[in-house]
C-alpha positions as CSV (number, residue, x, y, z in Angstrom):
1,X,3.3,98.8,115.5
2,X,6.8,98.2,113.9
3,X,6.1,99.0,109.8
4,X,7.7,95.9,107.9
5,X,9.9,96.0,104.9
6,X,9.6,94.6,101.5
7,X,12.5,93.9,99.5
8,X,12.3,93.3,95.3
9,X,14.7,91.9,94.0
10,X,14.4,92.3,89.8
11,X,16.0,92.1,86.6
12,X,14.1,94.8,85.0
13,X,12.1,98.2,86.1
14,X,8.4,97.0,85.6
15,X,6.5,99.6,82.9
16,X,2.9,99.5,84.1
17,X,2.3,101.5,80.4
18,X,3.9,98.8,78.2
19,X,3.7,95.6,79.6
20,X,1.0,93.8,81.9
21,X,3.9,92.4,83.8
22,X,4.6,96.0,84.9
23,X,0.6,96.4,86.0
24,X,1.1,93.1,87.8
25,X,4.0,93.8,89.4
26,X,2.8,97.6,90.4
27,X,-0.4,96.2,91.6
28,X,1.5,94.0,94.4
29,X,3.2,97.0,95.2
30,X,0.7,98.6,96.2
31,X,-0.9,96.1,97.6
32,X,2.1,96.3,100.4
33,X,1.8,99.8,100.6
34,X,-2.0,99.6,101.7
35,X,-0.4,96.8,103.8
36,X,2.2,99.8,105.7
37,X,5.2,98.0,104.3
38,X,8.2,100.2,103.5
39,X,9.7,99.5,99.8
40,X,13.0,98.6,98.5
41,X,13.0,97.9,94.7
42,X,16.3,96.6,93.2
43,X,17.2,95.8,89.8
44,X,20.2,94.2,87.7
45,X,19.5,97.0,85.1
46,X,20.3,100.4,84.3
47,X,17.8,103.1,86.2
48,X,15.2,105.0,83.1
49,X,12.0,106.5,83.6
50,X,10.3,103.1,85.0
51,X,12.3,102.7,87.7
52,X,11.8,107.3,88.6
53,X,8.6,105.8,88.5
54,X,8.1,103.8,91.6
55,X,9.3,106.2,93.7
56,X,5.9,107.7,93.4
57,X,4.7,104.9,95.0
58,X,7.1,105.5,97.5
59,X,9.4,103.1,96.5
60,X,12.9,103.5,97.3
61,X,15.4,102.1,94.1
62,X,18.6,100.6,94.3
63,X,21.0,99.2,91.4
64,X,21.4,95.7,91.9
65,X,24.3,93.6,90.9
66,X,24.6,90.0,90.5
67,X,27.7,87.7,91.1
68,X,29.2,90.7,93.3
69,X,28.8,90.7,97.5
70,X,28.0,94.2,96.8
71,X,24.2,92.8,97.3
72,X,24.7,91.3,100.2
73,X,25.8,94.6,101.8
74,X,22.2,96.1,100.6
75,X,20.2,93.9,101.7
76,X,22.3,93.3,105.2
77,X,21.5,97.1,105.4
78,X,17.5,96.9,104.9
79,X,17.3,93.7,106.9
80,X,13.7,93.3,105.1
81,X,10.8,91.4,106.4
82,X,9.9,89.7,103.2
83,X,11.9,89.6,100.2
84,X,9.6,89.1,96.8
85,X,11.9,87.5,94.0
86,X,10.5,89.2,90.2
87,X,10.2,85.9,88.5
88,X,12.2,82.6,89.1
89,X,15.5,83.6,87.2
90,X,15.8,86.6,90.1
91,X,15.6,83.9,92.6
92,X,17.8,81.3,91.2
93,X,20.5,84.6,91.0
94,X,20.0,86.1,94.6
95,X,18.1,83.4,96.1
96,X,21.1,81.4,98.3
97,X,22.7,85.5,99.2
98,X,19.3,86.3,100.8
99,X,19.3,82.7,102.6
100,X,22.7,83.4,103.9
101,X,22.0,87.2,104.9
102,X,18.6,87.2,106.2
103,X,17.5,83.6,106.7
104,X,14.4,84.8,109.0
105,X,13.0,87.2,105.6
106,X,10.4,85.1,103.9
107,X,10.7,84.9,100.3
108,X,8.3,85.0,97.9
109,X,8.4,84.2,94.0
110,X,5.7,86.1,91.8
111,X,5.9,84.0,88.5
112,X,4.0,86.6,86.8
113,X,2.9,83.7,84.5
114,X,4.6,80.3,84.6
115,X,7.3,80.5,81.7
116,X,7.7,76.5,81.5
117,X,4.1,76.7,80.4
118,X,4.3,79.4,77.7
119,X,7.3,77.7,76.1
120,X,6.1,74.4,76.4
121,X,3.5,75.3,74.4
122,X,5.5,77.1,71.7
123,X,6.8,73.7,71.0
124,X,3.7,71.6,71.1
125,X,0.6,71.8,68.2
126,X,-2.0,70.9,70.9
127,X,-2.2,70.7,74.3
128,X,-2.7,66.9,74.1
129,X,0.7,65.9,75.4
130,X,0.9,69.2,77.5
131,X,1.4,67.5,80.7
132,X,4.2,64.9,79.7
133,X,5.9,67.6,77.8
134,X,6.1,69.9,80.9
135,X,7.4,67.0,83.1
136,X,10.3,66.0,80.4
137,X,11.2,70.2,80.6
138,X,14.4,71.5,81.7
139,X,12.9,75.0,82.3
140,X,9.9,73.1,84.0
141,X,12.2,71.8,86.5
142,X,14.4,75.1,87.2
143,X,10.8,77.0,87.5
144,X,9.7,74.6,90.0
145,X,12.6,74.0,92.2
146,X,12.8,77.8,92.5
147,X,9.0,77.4,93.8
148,X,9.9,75.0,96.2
149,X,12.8,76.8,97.8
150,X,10.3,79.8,98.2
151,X,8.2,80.4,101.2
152,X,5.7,81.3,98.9
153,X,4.4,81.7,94.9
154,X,2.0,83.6,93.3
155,X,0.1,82.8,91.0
156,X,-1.6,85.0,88.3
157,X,-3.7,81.7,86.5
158,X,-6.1,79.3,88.2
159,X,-5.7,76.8,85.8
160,X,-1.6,77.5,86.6
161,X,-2.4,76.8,90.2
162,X,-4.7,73.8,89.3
163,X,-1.6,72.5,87.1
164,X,1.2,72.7,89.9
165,X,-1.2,70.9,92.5
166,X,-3.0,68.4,90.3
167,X,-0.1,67.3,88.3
168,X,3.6,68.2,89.4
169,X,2.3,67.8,93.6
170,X,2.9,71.1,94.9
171,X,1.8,71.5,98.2
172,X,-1.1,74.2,98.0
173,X,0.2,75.9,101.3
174,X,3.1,77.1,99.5
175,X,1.0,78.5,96.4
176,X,-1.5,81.3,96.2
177,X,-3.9,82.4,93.3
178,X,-3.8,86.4,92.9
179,X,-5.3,87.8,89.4
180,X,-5.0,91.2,88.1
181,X,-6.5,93.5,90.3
182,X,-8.5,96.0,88.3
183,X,-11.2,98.6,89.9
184,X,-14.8,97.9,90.4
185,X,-16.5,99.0,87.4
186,X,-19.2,101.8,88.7
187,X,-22.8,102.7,87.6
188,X,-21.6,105.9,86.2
189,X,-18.5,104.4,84.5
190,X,-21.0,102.0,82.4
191,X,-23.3,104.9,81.9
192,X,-20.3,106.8,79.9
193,X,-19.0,103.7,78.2
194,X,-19.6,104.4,73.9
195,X,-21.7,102.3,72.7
196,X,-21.9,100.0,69.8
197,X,-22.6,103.0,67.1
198,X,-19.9,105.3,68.7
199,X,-17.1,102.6,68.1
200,X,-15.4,101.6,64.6
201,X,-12.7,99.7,63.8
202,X,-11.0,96.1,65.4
203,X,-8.1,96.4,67.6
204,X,-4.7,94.1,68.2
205,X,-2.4,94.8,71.2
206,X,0.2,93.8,73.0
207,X,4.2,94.2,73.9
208,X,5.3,93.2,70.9
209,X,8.9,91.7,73.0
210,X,6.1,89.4,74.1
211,X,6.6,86.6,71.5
212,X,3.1,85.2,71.7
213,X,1.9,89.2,71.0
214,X,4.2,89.1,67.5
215,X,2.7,85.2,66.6
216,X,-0.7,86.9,66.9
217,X,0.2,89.7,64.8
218,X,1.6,87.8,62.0
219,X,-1.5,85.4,62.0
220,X,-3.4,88.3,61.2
221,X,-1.4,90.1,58.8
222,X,-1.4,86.7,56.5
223,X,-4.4,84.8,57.2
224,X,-7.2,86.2,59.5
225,X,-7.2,90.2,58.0
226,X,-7.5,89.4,54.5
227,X,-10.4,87.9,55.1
228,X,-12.3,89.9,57.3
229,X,-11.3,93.0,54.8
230,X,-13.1,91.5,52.4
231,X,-16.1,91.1,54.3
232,X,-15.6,94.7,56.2
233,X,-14.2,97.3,53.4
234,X,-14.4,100.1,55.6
235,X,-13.3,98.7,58.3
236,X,-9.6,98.9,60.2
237,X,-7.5,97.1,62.1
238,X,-5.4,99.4,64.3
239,X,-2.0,97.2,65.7
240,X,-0.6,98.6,68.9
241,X,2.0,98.0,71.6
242,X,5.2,99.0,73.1
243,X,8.5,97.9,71.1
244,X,7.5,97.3,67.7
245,X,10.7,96.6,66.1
246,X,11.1,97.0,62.1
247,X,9.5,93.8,61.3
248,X,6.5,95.0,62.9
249,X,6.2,98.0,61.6
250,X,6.8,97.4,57.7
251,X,3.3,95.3,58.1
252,X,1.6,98.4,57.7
253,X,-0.8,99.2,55.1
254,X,-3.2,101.7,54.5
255,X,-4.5,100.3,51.7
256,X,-5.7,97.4,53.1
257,X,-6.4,99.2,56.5
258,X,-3.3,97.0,58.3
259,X,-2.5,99.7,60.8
260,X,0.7,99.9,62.5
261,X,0.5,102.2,65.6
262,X,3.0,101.0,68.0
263,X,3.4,102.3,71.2
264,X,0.1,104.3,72.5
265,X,-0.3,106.4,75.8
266,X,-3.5,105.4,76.9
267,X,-4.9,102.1,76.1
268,X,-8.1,102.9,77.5
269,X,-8.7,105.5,75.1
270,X,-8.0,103.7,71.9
271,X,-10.2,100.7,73.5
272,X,-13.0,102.6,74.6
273,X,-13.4,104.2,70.5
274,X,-12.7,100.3,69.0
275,X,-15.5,97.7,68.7
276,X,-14.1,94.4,68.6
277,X,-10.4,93.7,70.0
278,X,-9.0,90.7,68.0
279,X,-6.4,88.0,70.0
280,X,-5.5,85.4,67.9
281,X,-3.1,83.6,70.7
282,X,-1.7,80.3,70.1
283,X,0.4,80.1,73.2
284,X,1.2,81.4,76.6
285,X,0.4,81.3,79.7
286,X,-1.4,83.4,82.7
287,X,-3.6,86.1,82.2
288,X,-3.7,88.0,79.3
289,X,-4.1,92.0,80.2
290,X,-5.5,93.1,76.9
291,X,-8.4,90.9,77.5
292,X,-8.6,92.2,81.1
293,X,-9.0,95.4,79.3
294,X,-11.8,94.9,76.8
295,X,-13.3,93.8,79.5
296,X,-12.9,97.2,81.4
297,X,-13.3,99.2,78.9
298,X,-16.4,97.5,77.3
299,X,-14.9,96.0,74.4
300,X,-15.4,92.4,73.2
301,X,-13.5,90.1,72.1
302,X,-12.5,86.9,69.6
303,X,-9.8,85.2,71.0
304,X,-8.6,81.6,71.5
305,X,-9.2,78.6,74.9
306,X,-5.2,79.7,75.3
307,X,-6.5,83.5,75.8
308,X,-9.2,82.7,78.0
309,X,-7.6,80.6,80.0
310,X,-7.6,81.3,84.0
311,X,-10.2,84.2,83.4
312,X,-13.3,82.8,82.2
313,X,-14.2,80.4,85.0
314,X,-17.0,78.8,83.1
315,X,-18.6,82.2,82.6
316,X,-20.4,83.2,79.1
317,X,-17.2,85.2,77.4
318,X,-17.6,88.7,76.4
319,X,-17.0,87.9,72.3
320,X,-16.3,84.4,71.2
321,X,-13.8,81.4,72.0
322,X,-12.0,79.6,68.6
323,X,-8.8,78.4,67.7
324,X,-10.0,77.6,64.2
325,X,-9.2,80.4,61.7
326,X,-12.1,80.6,59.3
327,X,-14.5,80.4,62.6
328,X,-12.5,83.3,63.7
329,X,-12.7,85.7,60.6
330,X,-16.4,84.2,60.9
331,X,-17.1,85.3,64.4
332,X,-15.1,88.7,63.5
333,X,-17.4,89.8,61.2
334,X,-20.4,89.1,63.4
335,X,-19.4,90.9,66.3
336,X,-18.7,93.2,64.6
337,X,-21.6,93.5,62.8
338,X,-24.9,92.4,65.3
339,X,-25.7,94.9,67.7
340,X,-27.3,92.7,70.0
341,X,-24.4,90.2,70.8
342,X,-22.2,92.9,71.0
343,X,-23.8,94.0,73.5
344,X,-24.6,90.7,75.0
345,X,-20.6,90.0,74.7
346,X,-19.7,93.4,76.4
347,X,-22.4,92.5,79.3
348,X,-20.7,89.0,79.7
349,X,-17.5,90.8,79.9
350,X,-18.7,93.4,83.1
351,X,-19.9,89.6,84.5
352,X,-16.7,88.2,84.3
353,X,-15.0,91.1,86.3
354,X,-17.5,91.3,88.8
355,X,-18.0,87.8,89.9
356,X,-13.9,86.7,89.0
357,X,-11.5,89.7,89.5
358,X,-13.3,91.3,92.7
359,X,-10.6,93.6,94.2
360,X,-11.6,93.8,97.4
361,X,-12.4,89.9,98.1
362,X,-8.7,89.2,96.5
363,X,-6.6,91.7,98.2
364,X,-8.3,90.8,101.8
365,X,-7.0,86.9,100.9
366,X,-3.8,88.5,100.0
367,X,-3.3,90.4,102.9
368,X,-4.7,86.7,105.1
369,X,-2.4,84.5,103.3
370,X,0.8,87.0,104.0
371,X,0.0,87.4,107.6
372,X,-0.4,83.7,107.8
373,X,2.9,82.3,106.1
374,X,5.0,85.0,108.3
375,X,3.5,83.7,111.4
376,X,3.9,80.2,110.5
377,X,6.9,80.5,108.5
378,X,8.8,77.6,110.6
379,X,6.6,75.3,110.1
380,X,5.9,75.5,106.5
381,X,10.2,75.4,105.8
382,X,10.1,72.3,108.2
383,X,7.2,70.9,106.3
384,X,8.9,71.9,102.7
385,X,11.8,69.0,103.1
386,X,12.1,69.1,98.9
387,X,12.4,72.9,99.0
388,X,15.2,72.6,102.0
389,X,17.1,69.6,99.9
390,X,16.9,71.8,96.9
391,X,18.0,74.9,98.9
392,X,21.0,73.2,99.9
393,X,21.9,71.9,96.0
394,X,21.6,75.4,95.0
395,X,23.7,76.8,97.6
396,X,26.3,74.5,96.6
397,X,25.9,74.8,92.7
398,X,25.0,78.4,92.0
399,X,26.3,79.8,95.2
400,X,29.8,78.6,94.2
401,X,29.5,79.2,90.6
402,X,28.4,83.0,91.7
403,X,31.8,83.2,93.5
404,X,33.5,82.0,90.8
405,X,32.1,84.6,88.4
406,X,32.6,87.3,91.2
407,X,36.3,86.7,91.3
408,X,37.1,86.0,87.4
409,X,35.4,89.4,87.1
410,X,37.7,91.1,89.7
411,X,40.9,89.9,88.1
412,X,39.6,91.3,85.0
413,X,39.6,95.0,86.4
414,X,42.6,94.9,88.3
415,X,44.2,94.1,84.9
């Protein structure tokens, strides 16, 4: 059987140990590997330890350029089977060179979370007006016409997917719903999880180049801390995550047990020895990984309808659900505090993974809808009519502009 041949296309090198877009992003990877595929990973930026990385996986890396035909040499070269675009701004960039060089390749767009919805938000106090918002959305529209000019998107959030089909119209067959793919939690990994008495301490985490991670952090330096301090003398909040700038880091205070960590090498570790993880978010979108990982690693939760969004499908939480601040430094202290609906809230939490983020069941529909869309791949681009009309906008807007660049940039080296 002829082994096929995936080709990324990126801005950046994903960083599985700083950034849940990296997990996402590794995860699909090796999803096609499982699936035989051969790997090409190119990016616009420079190579580091990230990109050494994937060649574990067996990845083979390539420096990408945009606005130079140097990429249409590469990927002439690998001739790839499918072609998976790292978020929409990738495919707006590369999308009409891979049209023109391998039109057969089926291209798929992972959104890793849909950005329109995340900045929408930022703008907006409530979610009221989301919808009208979104539709009056420059971003919205760039977002979506690079979904529609796609063979296929995936789709981290089920409330994302509900949002594209119920109320912008996408056609479903051109959409699928992957989550994170964490393992199956075994008998003997929740007989060595600590317990309530062997944890101290509250926990925030998150990138902080993630701006919804640094709104979080703020919220609890001024208003949510304070207060649960108070209540909690001896307790500790312990801040961590990759990139925390100077801003960040002058929040810390040992005083008043504000602790600034920054980046840490295994979040499992620092999860599995805290007893309540704290996620103030009041916007984003998709699925948020450090909640993924309190779940795994037995840690519950306070966090806001924005943070469970997509993962608790109408499940009992593992913590508690509030976007109102003194309900939050409320709940805090409880959880923290009551035995029993700790470990109620870390019971809901093993629920919620086994019942909504079941490995197995989600790669096999992975693997179906893959198989499907290159066997049918014809007739879904004949069916797509918006997606071929905006396919041949782009290619005279952005293909031409790309030119342009391309040979502005040539005269300024022959100089």
């Amino acid at each position: 059987m002829k082994r096929g041949k995936l080709f990324v296309i990126a801005l950046v090198w994903p960083e599985p140990n700083a950034t849940a877009a990296g997990i996402r992003m590794t995860q699909l990877l090796e999803l096609f590997k499982h699936m035989n595929y051969k790997i090409y990973y190119g990016a616009t930026s420079a190579f580091n330890d990230a990109s050494a990385a994937l060649q574990e996986l067996g990845a083979e890396v390539l420096k990408i350029e945009s606005n130079n035909k140097s990429f249409d040499e590469i990927i002439h070269k690998i001739n790839p089977d499918i072609v998976l675009f790292d978020r929409f701004i990738a495919e707006e960039q590369f999308g009409w060179r891979v049209d023109e060089i391998c039109p057969k390749a089926m291209k798929i767009l992972d959104t890793e979370d849909l950005h329109f919805l995340r900045e929408t938000r930022k703008k907006i106090s409530s979610d009221k007006n989301l919808i009208i918002e979104i539709k009056q959305n420059d971003l919205a529209k760039r977002e979506v016409a690079s979904m529609l000019r796609s063979d296929l998107s995936l789709l981290i959030s089920s409330f994302e997917l509900e949002l594209l089909v119920n109320e912008l119209k996408i056609d479903e067959t051109l959409l699928h719903y992957i989550p994170f793919l964490p393992e199956a939690l075994s008998l003997k990994n929740l007989e060595e999880m600590p317990g309530f008495n062997e944890r101290q301490h509250f926990l925030s985490i998150g990138n902080f180049m993630h701006q919804p991670n640094r709104d979080a952090v703020f919220l609890l330096h001024d208003e949510i801390w304070p207060k649960v301090r108070k209540e909690l003398p001896d307790a500790d909040l312990l801040v961590c995550g990759a990139y925390a700038d100077d801003q960040i880091k002058k929040l810390h205070n040992k005083k008043n047990g504000f602790l600034v960590y920054g980046h840490i090498q295994s979040a499992e570790e620092i999860f599995k020895h805290t007893r309540v993880c704290l996620a103030p978010l009041q916007f984003g979108a998709g699925q948020k990984g450090k909640l993924l990982d309190s779940m795994r690693f037995g840690t519950p939760n306070i966090t806001t309808p924005i943070g469970v969004e997509g993962m608790k499908n109408d499940l009992p939480w593992n913590g508690y659900i509030t976007d109102d601040w003194e309900e939050f430094v409320n709940r805090s202290v409880d959880l923290y505090t009551d035995q029993s609906a700790w470990e109620t809230a870390q019971k809901n939490g093993f629920t919620i993974l086994e019942k909504s983020f079941d490995k197995q069941k989600n790669t096999e529909a992975f693997r179906l809808k893959i198989e499907f869309t290159l066997t049918h791949l014809e007739e879904i681009r004949t069916a797509n009519f918006f997606g071929a009309m905006l396919k041949l906008h782009n290619s005279k807007s952005t293909k031409y502009l790309s030119k342009w660049i391309e040979e502005k940039n040539k005269k300024l080296y022959d100089v």
